[in-house]
N, C-alpha and C positions, 0 to 999 in steps of 0.2 A: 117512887121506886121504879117505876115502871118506866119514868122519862131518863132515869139514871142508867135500864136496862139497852135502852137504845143505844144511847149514846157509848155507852161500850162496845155493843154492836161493832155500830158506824165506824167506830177507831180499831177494832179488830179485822174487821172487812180489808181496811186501806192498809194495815201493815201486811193482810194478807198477799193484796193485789200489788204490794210491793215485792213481797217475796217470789210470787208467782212472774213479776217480770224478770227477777234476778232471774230467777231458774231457767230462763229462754238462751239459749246460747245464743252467742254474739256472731253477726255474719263477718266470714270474713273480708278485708278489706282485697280488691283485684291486683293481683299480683304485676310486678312490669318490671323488666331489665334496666338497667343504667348502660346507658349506649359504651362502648369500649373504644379508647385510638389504638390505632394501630401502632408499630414500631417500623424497624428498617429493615430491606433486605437484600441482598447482592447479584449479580451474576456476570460475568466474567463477558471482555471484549478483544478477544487474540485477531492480532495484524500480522500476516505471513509473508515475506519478500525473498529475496534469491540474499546467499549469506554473505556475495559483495556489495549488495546494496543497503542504500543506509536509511532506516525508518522516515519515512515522509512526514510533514509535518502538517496534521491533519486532524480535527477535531469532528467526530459521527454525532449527527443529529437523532438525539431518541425520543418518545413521547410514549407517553400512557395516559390511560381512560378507560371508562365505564364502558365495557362491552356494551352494544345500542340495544336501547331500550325494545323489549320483547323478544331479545335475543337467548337469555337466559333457557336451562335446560329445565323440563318439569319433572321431579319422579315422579319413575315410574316404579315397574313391580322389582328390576333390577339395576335400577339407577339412584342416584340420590339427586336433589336437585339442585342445581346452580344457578344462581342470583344475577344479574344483569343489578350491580348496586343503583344505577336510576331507578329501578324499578321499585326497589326493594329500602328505601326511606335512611338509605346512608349517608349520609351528609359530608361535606371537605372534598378536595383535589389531593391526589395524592403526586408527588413530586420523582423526578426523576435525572439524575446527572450525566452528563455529556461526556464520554472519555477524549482526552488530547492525548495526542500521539506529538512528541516531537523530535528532531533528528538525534538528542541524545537519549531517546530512550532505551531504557537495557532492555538486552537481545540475548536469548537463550536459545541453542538449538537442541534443549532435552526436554524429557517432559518432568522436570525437577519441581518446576512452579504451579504445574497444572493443577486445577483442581481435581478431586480424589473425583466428581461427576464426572469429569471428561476426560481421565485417564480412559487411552483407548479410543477416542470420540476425536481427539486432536490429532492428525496427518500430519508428519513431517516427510516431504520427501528429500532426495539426495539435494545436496546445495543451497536449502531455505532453510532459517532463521526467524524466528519471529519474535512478540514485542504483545507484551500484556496489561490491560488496564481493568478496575473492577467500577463496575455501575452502579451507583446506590438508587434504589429507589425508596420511599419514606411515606410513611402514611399516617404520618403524629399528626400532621391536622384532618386526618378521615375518622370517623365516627360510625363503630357500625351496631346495629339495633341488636339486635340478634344474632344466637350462634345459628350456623349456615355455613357455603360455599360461595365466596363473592368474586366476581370472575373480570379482571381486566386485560385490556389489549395493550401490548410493549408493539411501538411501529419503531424503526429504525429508516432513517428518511436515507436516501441512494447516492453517495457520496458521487461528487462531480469529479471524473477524472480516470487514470488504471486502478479503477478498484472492481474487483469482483466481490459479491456479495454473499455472507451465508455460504459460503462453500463448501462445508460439512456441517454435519449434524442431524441439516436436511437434506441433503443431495442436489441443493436445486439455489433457487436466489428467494427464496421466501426472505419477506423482511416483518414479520411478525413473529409474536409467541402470545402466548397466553397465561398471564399472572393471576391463579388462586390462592385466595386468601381465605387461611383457615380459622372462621372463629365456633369457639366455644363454652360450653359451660364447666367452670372448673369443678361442678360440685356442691359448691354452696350459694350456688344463683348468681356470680359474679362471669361476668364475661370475661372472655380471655384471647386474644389473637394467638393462635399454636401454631401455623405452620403460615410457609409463602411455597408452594409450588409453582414454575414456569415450565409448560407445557410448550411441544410444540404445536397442536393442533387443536379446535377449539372442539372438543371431544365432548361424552359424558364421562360421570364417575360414576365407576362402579359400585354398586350396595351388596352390602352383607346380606347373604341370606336368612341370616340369624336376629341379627340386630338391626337391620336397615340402616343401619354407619353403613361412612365412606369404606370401598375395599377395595382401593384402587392398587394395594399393594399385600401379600398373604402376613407380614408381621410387622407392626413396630419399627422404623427406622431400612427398609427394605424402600427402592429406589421404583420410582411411580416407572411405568413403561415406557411412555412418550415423553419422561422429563427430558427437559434442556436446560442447561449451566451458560450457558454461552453465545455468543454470536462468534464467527469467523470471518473472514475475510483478506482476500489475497490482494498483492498490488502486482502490478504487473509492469513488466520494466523488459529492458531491453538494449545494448551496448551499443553505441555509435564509435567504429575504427575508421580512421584513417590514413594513409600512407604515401610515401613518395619513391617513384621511380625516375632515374636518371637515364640518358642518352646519345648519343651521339660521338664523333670522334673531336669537335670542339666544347663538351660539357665539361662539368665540374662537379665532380659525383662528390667531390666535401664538402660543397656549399649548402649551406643552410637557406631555407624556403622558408616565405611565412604563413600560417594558415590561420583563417578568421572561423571558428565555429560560432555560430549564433540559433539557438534555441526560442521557440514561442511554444506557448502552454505550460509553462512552467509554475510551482511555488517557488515564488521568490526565495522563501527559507531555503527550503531543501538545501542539502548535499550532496554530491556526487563524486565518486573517488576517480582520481583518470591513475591508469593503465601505462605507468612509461619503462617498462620492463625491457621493450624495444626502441627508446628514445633515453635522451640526457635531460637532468632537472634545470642543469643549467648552459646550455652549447657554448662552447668557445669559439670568438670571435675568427674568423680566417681568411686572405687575401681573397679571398672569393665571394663572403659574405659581405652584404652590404649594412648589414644588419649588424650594431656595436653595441648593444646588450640584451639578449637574450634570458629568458625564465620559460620553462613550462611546469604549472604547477602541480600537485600533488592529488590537489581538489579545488572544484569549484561548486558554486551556489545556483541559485538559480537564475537568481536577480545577474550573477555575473556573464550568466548565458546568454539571457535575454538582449545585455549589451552589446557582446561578440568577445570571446577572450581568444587570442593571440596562442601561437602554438609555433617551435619552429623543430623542423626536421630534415634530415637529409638520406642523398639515395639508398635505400633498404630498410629507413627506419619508419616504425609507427606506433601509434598512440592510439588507444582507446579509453573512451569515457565509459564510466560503467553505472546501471542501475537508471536508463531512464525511461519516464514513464512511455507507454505504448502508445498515449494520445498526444506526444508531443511533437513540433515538427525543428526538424534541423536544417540547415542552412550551412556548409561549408565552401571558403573561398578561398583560393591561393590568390595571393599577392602577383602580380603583376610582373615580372622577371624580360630578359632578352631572351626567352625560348620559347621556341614554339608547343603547347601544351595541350595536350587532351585530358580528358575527365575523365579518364579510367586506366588504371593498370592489370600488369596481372601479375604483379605480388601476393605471395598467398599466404593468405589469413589466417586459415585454420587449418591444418594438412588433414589430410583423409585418415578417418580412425575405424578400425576394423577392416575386416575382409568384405568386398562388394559383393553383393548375392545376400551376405547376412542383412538380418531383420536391423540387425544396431547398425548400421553402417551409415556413415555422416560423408557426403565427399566431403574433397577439400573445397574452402570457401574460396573467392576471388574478389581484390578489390574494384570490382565493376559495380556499383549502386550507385542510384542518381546523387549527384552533389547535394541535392534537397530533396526532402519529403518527411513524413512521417514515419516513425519512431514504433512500425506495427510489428518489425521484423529484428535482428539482430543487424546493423548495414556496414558495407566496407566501402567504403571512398576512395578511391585512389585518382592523382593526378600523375601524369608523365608529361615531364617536360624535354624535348629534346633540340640538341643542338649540332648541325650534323652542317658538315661544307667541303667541299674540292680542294685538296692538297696539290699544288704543283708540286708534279715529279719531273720535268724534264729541266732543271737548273741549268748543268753542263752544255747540253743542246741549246738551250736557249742566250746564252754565253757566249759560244763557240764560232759565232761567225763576224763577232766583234772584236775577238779576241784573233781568228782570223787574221782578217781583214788588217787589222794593226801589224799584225805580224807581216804578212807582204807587203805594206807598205814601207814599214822598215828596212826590210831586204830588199826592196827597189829603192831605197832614200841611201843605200852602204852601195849601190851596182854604183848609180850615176857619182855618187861621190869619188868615187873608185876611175870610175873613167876617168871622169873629169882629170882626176890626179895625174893619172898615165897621158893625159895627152898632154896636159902640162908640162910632162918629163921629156915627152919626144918633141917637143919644143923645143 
């Protein structure tokens, strides 16, 4: 009975010491996020030129990257902190596209296309046009651990050639911004990428006094301070005119001239509209010109500069090419003719606008500019050819003593004949 006592015992013990482990709560297992990708995000790349010129054909080198490592911002008591993603156990590259620009790109001189960020932020002044592309950047293959502030750098590499950089926005040539990426927790522990802001300067954010959230803006969909939408950039350009002046009292002010312009520094693509408002598209041939078919065209390329294209004109008239860049150099040459010719006139180019003394007052321009150089200024070329000689005025004088001379000899060949006669007669 008593070994029967035990054994109850013993088997009462172990469903106790059973129960007694049920009853221990279970620890829980360490909680950890599933890393989130990112998606894509844009910002706008406007190309501004004068509204005769025609979009160059030109593709801006962009790059992005992990802010350097220990660069990231730490909170503090009224900051939030931002991530330097090397630092911060993010994993991928995130990618970013290149805008082309080329000469048929549309050109708007309103702010119809702008985006709603840079309504205001975009400058048009009088006579410029400009030409817009959008920049994707993608961060489907970036992987980030945690909600946070993850901070990359957009570099825009310095295009070769008349380009001015960043011309608004910043005030200056800055060729950076600064790309945050907002992630966070939607709630039920899933990560979420919510926002892309692009900064221009590599700032802190602001924190809530309340909540130590971001507060870099006072509500919800309210525009950060130092956001930027955009990069800018001008091309800069500049007309090459040239002209012909006639001569002399042996010239021929209808005769048509040939001129050879030839450009270096050019894209080949480009185009350029010429100016023949003062010139014919196609001259007709005339006892004077040597020259038996003529064309000057409408527009040329670049590739066709760099060759030398052909131009003809005659005394009073001129052409200009419009829209070239500031770095390029030109080269103009007249043809070879029987006159004597100098490299400069003074047919005038642009007549004086305004009253002199005022602040706008432009003299009139002159075609005096070296037949070559660069393309830094607006340039007017003129050639004068002249052909000038000695007219005999004394014909009758120089006549008269031959015409003389005959004549007395006559009237003494009618005397002697004459005598002769009569003495015949008194014979």
């Amino acid at each position: 009975m008593k070994k029967r006592f035990s054994k109850l015992m013993a088997i009462a013990m172990v469903f106790a010491l059973i129960f007694a482990i049920a009853a221990i709560p279970a620890s829980a297992a360490p909680y950890s996020y599933t890393a989130v990708a990112g998606g894509t995000t844009t910002f706008s790349k406007y190309l501004i030129v004068d509204s005769d010129t025609h979009i160059p054909n030109v593709t801006f080198d962009f790059d992005i990257a992990s802010i350097p490592t220990g660069t990231g911002k730490a909170a503090t008591e009224n900051t939030v902190a931002v991530y330097a993603p090397v630092d911060a156990g993010v994993t991928g590259t995130p990618t970013i596209s290149d805008p082309v620009f080329t000469s048929d790109t549309t050109t708007t001189p309103t702010y119809s296309t702008i985006q709603n960020d840079d309504t205001g932020k975009l400058t048009l002044d009088t006579g410029k046009h400009y030409a817009a592309k959008t920049v994707t950047v993608d961060f489907s293959n970036v992987n980030f651990p945690e909600p946070g502030i993850y901070r990359y750098v957009v570099t825009e590499a310095a295009a070769a050639g008349a380009y001015r950089h960043d011309t608004q926005n910043t005030g200056g040539t800055q060729l950076t911004r600064y790309l945050d990426v907002y992630v966070t927790d939607d709630g039920t522990g899933t990560l979420a990428v919510s926002s892309y802001v692009l900064h221009k300067e590599n700032g802190t954010v602001t924190a809530n006094a309340t909540t130590s959230g971001s507060a870099d803006v006072a509500a919800a969909g309210d525009p950060v301070n130092d956001k930027s939408a955009s990069y800018v950039n001008e091309y800069e350009t500049k007309d090459l005119a040239f002209s012909k002046k006639v001569t002399g009292n042996q010239a021929s002010r209808d005769k048509y001239f040939k001129y050879t312009v030839t450009f270096t520094g050019l894209n080949p693509l480009d185009t350029f509209t010429v100016d023949l408002a003062n010139a014919e598209a196609a001259p007709t041939k005339n006892d004077a010109t040597k020259y038996t078919t003529m064309t000057n065209p409408a527009s040329v390329t670049g590739s066709d500069l760099a060759s030398g294209v052909d131009f003809y004109i005659q005394h009073g008239q001129s052409i200009k090419i419009l829209g070239l860049p500031t770095t390029a150099t030109y080269t103009v040459v007249e043809d070879e003719e029987d006159y004597t010719k100098a490299e400069d006139n003074d047919l005038v180019a642009v007549p004086a606008q305004g009253n002199s003394g005022d602040n706008d007052y432009v003299a009139a321009k002159t075609y005096s500019d070296d037949y070559t150089g660069t393309m830094n200024a607006d340039k007017y070329v003129g050639y004068t050819n002249t052909r000038d000689g000695i007219i005999p005025t004394g014909v009758l004088l120089t006549v008269a003593p031959f015409a003389i001379g005959l004549l007395l000899f006559g009237a003494l060949a009618v005397f002697f004949v004459a005598k002769k006669k009569r003495r015949a007669e008194e014979e």
